[in-house]
One Martini backbone bead per residue (centre of mass of N, CA, C, O) as a GRO file, in nm:
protein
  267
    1UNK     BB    1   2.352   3.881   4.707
    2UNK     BB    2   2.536   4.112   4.783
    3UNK     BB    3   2.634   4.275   5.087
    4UNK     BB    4   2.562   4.544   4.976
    5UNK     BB    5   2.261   4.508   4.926
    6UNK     BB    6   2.190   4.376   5.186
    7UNK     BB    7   2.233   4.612   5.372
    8UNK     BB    8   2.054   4.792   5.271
    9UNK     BB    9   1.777   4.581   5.293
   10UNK     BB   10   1.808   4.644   5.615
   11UNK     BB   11   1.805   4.899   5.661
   12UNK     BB   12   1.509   4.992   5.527
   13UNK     BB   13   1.351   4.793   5.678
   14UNK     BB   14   1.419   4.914   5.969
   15UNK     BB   15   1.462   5.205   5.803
   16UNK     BB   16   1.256   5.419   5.633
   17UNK     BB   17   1.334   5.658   5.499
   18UNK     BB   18   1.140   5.936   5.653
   19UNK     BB   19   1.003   5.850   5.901
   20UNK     BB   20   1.088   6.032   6.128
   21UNK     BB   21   0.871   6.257   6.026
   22UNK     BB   22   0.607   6.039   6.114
   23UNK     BB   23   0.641   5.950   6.444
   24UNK     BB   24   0.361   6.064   6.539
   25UNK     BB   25   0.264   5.824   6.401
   26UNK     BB   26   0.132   5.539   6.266
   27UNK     BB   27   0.310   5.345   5.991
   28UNK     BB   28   0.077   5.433   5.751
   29UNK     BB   29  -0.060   5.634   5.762
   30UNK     BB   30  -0.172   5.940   5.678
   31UNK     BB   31  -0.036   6.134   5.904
   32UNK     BB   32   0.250   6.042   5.830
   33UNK     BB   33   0.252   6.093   5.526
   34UNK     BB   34   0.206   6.387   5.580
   35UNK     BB   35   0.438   6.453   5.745
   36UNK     BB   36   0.668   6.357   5.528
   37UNK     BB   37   0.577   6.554   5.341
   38UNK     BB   38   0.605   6.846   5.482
   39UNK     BB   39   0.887   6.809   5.500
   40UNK     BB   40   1.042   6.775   5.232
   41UNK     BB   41   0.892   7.003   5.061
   42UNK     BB   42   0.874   7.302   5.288
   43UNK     BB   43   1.196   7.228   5.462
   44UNK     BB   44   1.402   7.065   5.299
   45UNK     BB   45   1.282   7.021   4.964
   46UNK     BB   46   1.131   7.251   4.775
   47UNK     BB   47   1.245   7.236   4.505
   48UNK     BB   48   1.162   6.984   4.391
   49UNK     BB   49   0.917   6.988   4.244
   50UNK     BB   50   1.030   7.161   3.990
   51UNK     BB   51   1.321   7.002   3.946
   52UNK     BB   52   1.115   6.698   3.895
   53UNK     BB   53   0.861   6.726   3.764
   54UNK     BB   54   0.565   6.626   3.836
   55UNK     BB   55   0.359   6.760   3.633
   56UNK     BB   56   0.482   6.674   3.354
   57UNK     BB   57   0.369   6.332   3.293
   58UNK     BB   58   0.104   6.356   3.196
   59UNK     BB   59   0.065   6.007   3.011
   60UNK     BB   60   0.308   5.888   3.129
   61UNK     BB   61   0.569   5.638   3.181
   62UNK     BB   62   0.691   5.598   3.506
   63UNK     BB   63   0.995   5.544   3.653
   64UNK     BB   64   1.101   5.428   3.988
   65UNK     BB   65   1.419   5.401   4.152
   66UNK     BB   66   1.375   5.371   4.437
   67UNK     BB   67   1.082   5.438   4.626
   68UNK     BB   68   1.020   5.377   4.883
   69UNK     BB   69   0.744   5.493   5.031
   70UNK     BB   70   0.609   5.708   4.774
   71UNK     BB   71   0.651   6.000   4.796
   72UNK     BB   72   0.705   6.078   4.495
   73UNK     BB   73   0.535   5.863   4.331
   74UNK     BB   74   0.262   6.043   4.413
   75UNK     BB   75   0.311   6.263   4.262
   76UNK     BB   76   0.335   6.173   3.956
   77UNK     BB   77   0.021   6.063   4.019
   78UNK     BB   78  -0.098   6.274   4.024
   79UNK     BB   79   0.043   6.421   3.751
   80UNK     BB   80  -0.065   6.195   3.555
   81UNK     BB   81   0.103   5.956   3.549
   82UNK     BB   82   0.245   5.619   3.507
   83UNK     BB   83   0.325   5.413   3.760
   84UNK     BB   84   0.659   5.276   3.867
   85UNK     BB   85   0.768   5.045   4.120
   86UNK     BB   86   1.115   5.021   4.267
   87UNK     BB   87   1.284   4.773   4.458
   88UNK     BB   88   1.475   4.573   4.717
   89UNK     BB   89   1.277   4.632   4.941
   90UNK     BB   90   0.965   4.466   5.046
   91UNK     BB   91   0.858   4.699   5.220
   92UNK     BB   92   0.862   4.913   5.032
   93UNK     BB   93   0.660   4.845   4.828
   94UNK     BB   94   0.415   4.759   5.083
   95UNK     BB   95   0.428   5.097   5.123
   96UNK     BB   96   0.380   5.228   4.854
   97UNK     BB   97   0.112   5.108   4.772
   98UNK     BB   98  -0.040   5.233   5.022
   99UNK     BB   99  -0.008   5.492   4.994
  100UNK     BB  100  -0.139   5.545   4.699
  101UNK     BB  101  -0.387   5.431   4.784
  102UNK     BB  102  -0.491   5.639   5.034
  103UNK     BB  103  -0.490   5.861   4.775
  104UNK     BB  104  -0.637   5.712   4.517
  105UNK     BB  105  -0.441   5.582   4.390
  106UNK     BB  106  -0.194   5.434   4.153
  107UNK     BB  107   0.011   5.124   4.029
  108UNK     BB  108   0.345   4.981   3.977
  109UNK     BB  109   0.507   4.680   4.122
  110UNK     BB  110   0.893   4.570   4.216
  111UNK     BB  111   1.102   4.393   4.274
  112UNK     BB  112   1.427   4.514   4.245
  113UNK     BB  113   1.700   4.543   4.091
  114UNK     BB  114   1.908   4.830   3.912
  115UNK     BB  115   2.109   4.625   3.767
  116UNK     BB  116   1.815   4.478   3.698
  117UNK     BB  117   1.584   4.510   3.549
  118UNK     BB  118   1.214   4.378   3.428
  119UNK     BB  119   1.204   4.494   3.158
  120UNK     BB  120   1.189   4.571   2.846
  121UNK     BB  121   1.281   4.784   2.633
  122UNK     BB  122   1.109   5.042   2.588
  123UNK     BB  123   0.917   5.116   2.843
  124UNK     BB  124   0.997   5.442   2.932
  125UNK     BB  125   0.943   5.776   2.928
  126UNK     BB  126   1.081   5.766   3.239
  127UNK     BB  127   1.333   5.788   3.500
  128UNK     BB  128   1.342   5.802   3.880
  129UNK     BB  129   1.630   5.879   4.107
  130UNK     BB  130   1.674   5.916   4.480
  131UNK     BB  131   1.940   5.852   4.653
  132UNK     BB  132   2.028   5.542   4.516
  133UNK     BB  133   2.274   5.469   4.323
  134UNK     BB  134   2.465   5.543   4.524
  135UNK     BB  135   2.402   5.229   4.679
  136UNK     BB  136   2.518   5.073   4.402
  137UNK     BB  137   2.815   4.920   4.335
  138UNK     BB  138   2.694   4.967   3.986
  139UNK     BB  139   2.618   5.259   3.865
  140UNK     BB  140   2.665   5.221   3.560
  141UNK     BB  141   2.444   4.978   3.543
  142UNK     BB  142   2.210   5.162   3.639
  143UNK     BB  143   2.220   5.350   3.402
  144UNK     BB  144   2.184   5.140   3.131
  145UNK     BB  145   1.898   5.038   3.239
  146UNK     BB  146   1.782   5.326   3.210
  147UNK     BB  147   1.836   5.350   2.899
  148UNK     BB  148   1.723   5.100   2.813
  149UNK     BB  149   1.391   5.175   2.924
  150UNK     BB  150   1.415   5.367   2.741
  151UNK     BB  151   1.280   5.567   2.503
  152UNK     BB  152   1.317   5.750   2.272
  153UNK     BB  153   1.371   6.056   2.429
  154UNK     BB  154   1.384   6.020   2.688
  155UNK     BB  155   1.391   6.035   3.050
  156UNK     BB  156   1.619   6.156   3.305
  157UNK     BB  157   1.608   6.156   3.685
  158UNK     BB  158   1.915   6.210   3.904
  159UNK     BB  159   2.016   6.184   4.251
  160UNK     BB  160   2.309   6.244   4.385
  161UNK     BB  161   2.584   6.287   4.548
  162UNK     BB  162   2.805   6.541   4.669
  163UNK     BB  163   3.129   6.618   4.661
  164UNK     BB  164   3.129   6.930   4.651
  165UNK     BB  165   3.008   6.969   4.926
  166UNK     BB  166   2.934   7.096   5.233
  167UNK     BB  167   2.919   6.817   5.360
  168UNK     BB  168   3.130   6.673   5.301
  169UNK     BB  169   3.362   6.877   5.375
  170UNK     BB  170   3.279   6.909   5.669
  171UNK     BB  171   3.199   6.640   5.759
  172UNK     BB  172   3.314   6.406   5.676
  173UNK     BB  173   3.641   6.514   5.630
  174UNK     BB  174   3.662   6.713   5.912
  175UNK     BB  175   3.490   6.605   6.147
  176UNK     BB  176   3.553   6.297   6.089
  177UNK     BB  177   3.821   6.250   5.942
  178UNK     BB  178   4.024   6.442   6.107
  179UNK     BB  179   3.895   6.516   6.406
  180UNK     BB  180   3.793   6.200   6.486
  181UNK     BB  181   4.018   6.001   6.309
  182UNK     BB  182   3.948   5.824   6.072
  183UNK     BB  183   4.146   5.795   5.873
  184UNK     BB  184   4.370   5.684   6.093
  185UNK     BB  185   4.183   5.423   6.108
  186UNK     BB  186   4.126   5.361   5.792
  187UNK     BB  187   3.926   5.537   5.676
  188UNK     BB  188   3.704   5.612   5.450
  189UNK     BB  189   3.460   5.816   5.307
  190UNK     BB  190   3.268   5.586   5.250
  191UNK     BB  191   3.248   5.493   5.533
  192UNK     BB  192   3.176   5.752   5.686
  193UNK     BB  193   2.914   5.737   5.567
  194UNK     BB  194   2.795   5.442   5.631
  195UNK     BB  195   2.801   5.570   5.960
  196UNK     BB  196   2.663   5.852   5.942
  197UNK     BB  197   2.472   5.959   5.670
  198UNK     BB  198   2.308   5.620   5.722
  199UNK     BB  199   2.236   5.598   5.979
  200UNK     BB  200   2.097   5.352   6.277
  201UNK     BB  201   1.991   5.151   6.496
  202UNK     BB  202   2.023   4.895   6.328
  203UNK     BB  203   2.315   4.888   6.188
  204UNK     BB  204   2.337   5.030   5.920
  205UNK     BB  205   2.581   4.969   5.644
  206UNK     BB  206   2.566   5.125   5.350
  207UNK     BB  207   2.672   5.212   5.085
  208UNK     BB  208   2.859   5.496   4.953
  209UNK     BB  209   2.839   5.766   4.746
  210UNK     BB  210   3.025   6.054   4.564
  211UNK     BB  211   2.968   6.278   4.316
  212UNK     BB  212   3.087   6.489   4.045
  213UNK     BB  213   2.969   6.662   3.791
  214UNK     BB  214   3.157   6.491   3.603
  215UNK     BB  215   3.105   6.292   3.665
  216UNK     BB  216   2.763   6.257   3.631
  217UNK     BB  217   2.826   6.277   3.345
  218UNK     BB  218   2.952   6.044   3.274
  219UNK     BB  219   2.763   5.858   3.327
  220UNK     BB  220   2.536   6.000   3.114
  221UNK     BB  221   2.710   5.968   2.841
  222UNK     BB  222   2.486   5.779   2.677
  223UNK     BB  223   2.348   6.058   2.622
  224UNK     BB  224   2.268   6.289   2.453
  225UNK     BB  225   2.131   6.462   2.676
  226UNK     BB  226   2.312   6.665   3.019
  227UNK     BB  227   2.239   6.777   3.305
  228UNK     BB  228   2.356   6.965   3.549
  229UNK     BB  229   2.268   7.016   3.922
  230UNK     BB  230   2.276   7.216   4.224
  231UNK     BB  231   2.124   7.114   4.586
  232UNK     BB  232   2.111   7.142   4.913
  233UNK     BB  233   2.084   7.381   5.126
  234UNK     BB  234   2.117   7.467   5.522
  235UNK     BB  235   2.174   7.689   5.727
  236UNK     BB  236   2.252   7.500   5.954
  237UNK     BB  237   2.526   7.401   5.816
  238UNK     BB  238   2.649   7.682   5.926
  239UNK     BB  239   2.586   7.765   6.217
  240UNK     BB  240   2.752   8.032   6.309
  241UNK     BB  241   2.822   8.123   5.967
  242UNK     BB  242   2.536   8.220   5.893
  243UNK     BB  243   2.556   8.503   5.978
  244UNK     BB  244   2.771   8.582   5.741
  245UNK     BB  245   2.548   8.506   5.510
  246UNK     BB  246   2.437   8.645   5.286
  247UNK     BB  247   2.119   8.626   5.162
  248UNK     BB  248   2.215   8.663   4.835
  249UNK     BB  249   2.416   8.409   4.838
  250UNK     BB  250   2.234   8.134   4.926
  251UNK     BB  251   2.161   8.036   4.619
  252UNK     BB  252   2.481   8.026   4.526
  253UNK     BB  253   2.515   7.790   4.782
  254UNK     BB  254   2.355   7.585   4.656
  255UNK     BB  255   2.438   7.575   4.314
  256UNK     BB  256   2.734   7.478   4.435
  257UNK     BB  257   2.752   7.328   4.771
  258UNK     BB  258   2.555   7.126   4.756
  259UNK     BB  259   2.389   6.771   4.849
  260UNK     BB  260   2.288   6.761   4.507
  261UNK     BB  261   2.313   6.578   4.207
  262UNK     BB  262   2.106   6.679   3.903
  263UNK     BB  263   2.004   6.501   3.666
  264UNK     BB  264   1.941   6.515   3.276
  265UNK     BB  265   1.788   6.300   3.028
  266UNK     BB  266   1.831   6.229   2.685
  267UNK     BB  267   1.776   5.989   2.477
   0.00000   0.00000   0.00000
C-alpha cells in the first residue's frame, strides 16, 4: 500500500469522517447515528437527499466507493437499492456493516482500494463516492474502476472537492496560504488542505486534491453522458460579510462557489 493510501487509513481508522456529531452518546449505538445522520442532512447538507438521488434506485445493484460510517449507504438501502459498500479502513466497512443491521437493512461489505475494485465487468447499475476519490493518489484510475464495474446505461455520482469554491480560495489559499505564511514555508495548496481540511487530532494527514469543473468533467470523459453540479455552502463561510449577502443571490453564491462538485454520469 502506498504512503498515500496508509495515511488514509490510518486518519479514518482513529477518526471516522463525521463521527463527531454523534459523540454526545457511545460510538456505534443507534443514538449516535441518529446524531450523525441529523446533522448532515437537516444542517450541514439538506441538499444531498435530493441531489444524490437516494430514493431513486429502488431493486438496482448500487456500489458505494468509500463507505465510511454508512450514513449515505443507509439511505440507499431504506430507498429500496441492493447496495455493496467498499473501503479501504477495515474498521470502517465494520461500522458500515453495523449501522445498517441496526436500522434492520442489509447489504455486501469488502475492504478494497477504489483503483482496483474486486468486482468482474459490468457489476453494477449504480456506482456512488462521496467526498473519496479525491483522496486517492491515482484519481483517474479510480474512476476507470467506477466506469468498468458498471452495465451500460449505469449511472455514476461522484462528489469531489471544489477547487473553484468559496472554501478553497478564502480558506487554503487566503488564511492558510498566505496570510499564515504556508506558501512561504513551501508548503503547496494540497499540503495546506492535507493539514488543516482533513485535520484530526490524531495527526492524520491524507493526500487531498481538488478540483475544477472542467476537471471533473475531464475525469469522467470515457462516459457518454456527464453533468456536473456545484453545492455545499454555508452562510457561516463568510463570516461578517454575510449580513452583506442578499438573501436571494446566496442559493447562487452554493450553485457556483460551494464547496462539492458533483458529477452524473451514464455509462
Amino acid at each position: 500500500m502506498s504512503d498515500e493510501k496508509q495515511r488514509a487509513r490510518e486518519q479514518w481508522s482513529s477518526d471516522p469522517a463525521g463521527a463527531v456529531f454523534g459523540q454526545a452518546h457511545e460510538f456505534g449505538t443507534r443514538e449516535f447515528f441518529d446524531d450523525v445522520e441529523r446533522h448532515r442532512y437537516q444542517q450541514y447538507a439538506p441538499w444531498m437527499p435530493a441531489m444524490m438521488g437516494f430514493d431513486e434506485f429502488c431493486g438496482q445493484r448500487l456500489l458505494e466507493v468509500g463507505c465510511g460510517m454508512g450514513t449515505d449507504l443507509l439511505q440507499f438501502a431504506r430507498g429500496g437499492a441492493r447496495v455493496t459498500g467498499v473501503d479501504l479502513t477495515p474498521r470502517s466497512i465494520e461500522t458500515s456493516r453495523r449501522h445498517l443491521e441496526l436500522y434492520d437493512q442489509s447489504g455486501e461489505f469488502a475492504v478494497a482500494d477504489c483503483e482496483s475494485l474486486p468486482f468482474v465487468d459490468e457489476s453494477f447499475d449504480v456506482a456512488y463516492s462521496n467526498g473519496v476519490l479525491h483522496h486517492t493518489p491515482d484519481t483517474s484510475a479510480a474512476v476507470g474502476e467506477i466506469h468498468r464495474v458498471l452495465r451500460p446505461g449505469g449511472q455514476a455520482r461522484v462528489m469531489l472537492y471544489h477547487r473553484g469554491s468559496w472554501a478553497y480560495w478564502s480558506q487554503v489559499v487566503l488564511r492558510y496560504g498566505l496570510l499564515r505564511g504556508e506558501f512561504l514555508r513551501g508548503n503547496s495548496a494540497a499540503d495546506i488542505m492535507s493539514k488543516y481540511v482533513e485535520f484530526n487530532a490524531g495527526g492524520g494527514r491524507p493526500l487531498v486534491k481538488a478540483y475544477s469543473r472542467r476537471e471533473a468533467r475531464e475525469l469522467f470523459s470515457r462516459f457518454r453522458e456527464v453533468k456536473v453540479q456545484v453545492e455545499q455552502l454555508l452562510e457561516s463561510e463568510f463570516y461578517f460579510l454575510r449580513h452583506l449577502i442578499p438573501p436571494h443571490l446566496f442559493p447562487r453564491l452554493q450553485q457556483s462557489v460551494g464547496w462539492n462538485v458533483i458529477v452524473s454520469a451514464r455509462k
